[in-house]
Steps between C-alpha positions, in 0.01 A plus 500: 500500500283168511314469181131518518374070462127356567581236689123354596184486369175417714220488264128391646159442310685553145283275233716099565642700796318441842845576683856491382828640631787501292862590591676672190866492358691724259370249232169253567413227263159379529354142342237329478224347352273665271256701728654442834504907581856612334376757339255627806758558700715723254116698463463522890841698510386709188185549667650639788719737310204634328357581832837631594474728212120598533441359187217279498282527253490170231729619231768621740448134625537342159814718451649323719440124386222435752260281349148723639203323513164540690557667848395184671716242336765709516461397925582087545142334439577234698245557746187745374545795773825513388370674174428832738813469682755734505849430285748563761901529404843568632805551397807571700818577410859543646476863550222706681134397640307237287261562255166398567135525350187417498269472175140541498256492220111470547471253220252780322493531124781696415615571842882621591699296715628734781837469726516592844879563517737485793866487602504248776310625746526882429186670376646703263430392160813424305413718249442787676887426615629490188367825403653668795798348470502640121443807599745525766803396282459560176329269318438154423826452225716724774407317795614142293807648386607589851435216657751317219742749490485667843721796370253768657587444886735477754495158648280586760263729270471150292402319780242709620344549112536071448262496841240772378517260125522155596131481473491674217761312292310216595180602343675594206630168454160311548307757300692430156435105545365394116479076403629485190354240226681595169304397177665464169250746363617759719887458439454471122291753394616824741215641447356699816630540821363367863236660707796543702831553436805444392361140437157362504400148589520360170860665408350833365716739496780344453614673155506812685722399800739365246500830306577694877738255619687599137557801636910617603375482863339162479792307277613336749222352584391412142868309441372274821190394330660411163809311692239312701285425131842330412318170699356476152748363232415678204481840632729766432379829574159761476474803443148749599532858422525753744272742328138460740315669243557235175176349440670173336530292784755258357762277698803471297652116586829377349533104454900441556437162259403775225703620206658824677346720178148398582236751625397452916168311504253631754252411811273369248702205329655418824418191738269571800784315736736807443271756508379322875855565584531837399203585698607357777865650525382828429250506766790350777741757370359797467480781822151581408293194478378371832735409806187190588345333228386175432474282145272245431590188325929571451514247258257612285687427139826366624649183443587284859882596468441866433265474785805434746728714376231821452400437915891524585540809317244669644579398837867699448296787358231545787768503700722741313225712454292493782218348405246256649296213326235250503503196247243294402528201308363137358942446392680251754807644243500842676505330844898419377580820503458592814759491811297353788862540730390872472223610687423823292339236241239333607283181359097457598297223342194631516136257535190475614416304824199277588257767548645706158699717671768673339823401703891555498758262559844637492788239353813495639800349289419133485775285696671216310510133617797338643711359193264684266516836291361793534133492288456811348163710623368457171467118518414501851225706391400227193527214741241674766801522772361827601159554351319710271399259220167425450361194706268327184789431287 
């Protein structure tokens, strides 16, 4: 069966956004300038996944990275009846009717924002869908396991249940969407979980889906992460106890340059740079985080060369494991790790046009002179080949 992809985004009246359309890959990189709209677009997708999930109110908002202002500036103030406008997105994917909606807010002190809903052009909320669909089968975790396993039905039984759930896998995937922006704070300390779960924007939670993933069931899975920490020269191994209910919430971390006889250090004497990568490995690897996410600022920590390398492992893991992303960055060093040749990753430069719109230019892999060699995107990017760079310096 095809696997469930968002492959556009149509985002109107979105604070730097008057109008934008963006056609996804497996893997989008997004750069830019400081304040050219990266980071509004990843919140227009996780704004329409809240409303996808009837979850609306500010802290289910915050939850999921969106930076929630005043009602009105949260619309593109561009023009000043824009402020009362309605927020309209879409997002459609490879399988079943787009996902559209509309958000409204009346700008009144402490006022909601509010979603009017729709599959395409069916009337039936989406929501209302799901819960049917739920009931009909089983169950949210039964319906997801049958569509990956498809052990249940005939052939044609399968057929006939992937038509009643195409919609509904689709609104699964959109409703988990979360932008990411680990903090060192967060990785270091382990000290509460997210709002939601099993990882929070910052990396909360994190401790815990180590401890699960140390489970017999999830071994494999846990062997993957520490082969793929082996980018980092000095490490050897981890180890997080399996016990949930042990309140000492203590990363054990092995140096392979230390005496073997030497005691693990933990999360706390270790750099930020591998505790960036553990987060992120853990969060591609694992079944139950997200199958859509997005993380802000990839290179947060990392050096340029671990920058390149980190963006072509993760590449082979969302495609190993089914997952989708959306990159932002300030790095031209992660731009080298991407393979422009293949059209499930995908490059944007994002900026802001003569009016201040928030606009999207998608880069193809640069062509190299006659006689000349290949420039790298990275330094195409430094010498302004393709945009993005501030225009003052």
């Amino acid at each position: 069966m095809q696997k469930t992809m968002l492959k556009e985004v149509r985002i109107k009246n979105y604070k730097s956004i008057q109008k934008l359309k963006l056609e996804l890959g497996r893997v989008t990189v997004l750069i830019g300038e400081n304040g050219c709209g990266k980071s509004n677009i990843l919140e227009a997708i996780a704004l329409a996944s809240a409303a996808a999930s009837d979850k609306l109110d500010h802290e289910f908002l915050a939850a999921r990275g969106i930076r929630v202002t005043e009602p009105r500036f949260m619309r593109s103030a561009f023009e000043k009846e824009n402020l009362v406008k309605d927020i309209k997105i879409e997002l459609i994917g490879n399988q079943g009717q787009p996902f559209s909606c509309i958000l409204q807010n009346d700008n009144s002190p402490y006022s909601q924002w509010v979603s009017r809903s729709f599959l395409g052009d069916i009337e039936t909320s989406i929501r209302n869908y799901a819960k049917i669909v739920i009931q009909k089968y089983g169950g949210e975790d039964k319906i997801i396991s049958i569509l990956e396993e498809k052990t249940a039905f005939s052939e044609q039984e399968f057929l006939k249940f992937k038509n009643d759930t195409e919609s509904f896998s689709q609104f699964i995937y959109l409703n988990k969407f979360i932008i990411y922006s680990p903090e060192n704070q967060a990785l270091r300390t382990f000290e509460k979980e997210g709002q939601l779960q099993p990882l929070g924007i910052n990396g909360e939670g994190l401790f815990k889906l180590l401890k699960v993933l140390n489970s017999d069931e999830n071994q494999e899975q846990l062997n993957e992460i520490k082969k793929k920490l082996q980018l980092i020269d000095w490490f050897k191994d981890f180890e997080a106890s399996p016990n949930l209910s042990n309140i000492q919430n203590y990363l054990q971390i092995k140096d392979r340059y230390l005496d073997p006889d030497l005691a693990y250090f933990d999360q706390r004497s270790s750099n930020e740079g591998f505790l960036f990568l553990l987060f992120y490995f853990a969060l591609f690897i694992s079944d139950i985080t997200p199958k859509f996410f997005a993380i802000d600022n990839i290179d947060a920590s990392l050096n340029p060369r671990l920058c390149r390398r980190l963006i072509q492992e993760l590449v082979k893991l969302a495609k190993k494991h089914d997952k989708q992303v959306v990159f932002t960055t300030h790095n031209p060093a992660v731009l080298d790790g991407l393979d422009l040749d293949d059209d499930e990753q995908r490059l944007f430069v994002i900026y802001r046009n003569q009016l201040g719109h928030t606009k999207a230019r998608r880069i193809l892999k640069p062509e190299p002179l006659e006689g000349q060699e290949p420039v790298k995107l990275s330094e195409a990017f430094l010498r302004g080949y393709i945009g993005g760079l501030p225009k003052n310096f």
